[in-house]
C-alpha positions as CSV (number, residue, x, y, z in Angstrom):
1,X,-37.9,-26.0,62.6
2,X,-36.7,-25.4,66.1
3,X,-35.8,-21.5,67.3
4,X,-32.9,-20.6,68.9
5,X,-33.4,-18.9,71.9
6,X,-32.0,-15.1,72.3
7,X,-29.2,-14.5,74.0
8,X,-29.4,-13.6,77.8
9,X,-29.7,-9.9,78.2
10,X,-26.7,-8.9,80.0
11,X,-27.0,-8.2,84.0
12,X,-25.7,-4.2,85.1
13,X,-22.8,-5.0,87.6
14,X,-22.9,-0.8,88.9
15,X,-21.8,2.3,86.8
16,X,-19.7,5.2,88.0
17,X,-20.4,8.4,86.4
18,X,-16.7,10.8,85.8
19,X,-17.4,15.0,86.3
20,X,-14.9,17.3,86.4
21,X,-16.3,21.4,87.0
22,X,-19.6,20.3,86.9
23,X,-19.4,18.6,83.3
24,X,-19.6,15.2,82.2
25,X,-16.6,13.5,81.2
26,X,-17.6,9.4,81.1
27,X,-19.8,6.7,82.2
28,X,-18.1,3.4,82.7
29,X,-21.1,0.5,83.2
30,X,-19.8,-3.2,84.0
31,X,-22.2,-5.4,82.7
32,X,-22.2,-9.6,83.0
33,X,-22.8,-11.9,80.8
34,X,-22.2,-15.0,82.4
35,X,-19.0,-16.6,80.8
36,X,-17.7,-12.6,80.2
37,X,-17.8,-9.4,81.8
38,X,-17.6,-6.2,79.3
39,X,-16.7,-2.5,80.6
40,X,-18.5,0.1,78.3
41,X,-17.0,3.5,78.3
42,X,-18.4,6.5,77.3
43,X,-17.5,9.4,76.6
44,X,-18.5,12.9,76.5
45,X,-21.3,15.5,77.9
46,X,-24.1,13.6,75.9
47,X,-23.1,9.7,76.6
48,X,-25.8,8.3,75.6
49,X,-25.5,9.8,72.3
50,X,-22.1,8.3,71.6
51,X,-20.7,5.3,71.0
52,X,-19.5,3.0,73.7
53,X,-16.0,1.4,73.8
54,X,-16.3,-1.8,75.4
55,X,-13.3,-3.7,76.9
56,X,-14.1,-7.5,77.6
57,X,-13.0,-9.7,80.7
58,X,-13.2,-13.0,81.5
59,X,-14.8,-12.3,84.8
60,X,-16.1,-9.3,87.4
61,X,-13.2,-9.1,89.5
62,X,-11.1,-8.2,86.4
63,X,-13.9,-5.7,85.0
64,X,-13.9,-4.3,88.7
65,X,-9.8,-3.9,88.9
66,X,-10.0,-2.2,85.5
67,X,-12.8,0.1,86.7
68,X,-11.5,0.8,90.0
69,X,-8.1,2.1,88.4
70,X,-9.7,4.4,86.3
71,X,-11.5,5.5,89.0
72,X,-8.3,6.3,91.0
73,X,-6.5,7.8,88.2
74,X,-9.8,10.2,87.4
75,X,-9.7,11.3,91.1
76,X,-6.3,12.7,91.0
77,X,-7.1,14.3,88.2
78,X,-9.7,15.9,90.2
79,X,-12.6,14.4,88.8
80,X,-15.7,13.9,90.5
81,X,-16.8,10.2,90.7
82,X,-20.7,9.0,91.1
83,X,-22.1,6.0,91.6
């Protein structure tokens, strides 16, 4: 009986933390997995409590375009944004 081997844990890209007034809005955490990159948002003051929505992409520079237009469109509505 051969084992299949577990799949690859998936390597952090960078995260960027939204705050607006000194709360927690979202975390957005790129994360690679080789033949796919997947964006996990969270949302709300306890993120690690809720549920992430993930959007898939077939590679980091579309994960990072996704990521770095949120970004922008946070920042002018005057969030704060942390690595």
């Amino acid at each position: 009986m051969t084992e299949r081997s577990a799949d690859p844990e998936p390597r952090e890209l960078y995260a960027r933390h939204a705050t607006k007034n000194g709360r927690s809005l979202l975390t957005m955490t790129a994360l690679d997995y080789g033949e796919a990159c997947v964006v996990d948002v969270r949302f709300g003051f306890k993120s690690d409590e809720t549920k992430p929505r993930s959007y898939s992409f077939s590679d980091a520079q579309q994960a990072s375009t996704f990521v770095t237009e949120a970004v922008e469109a946070l920042i002018y509505l005057g969030c704060e944004i942390h690595a």
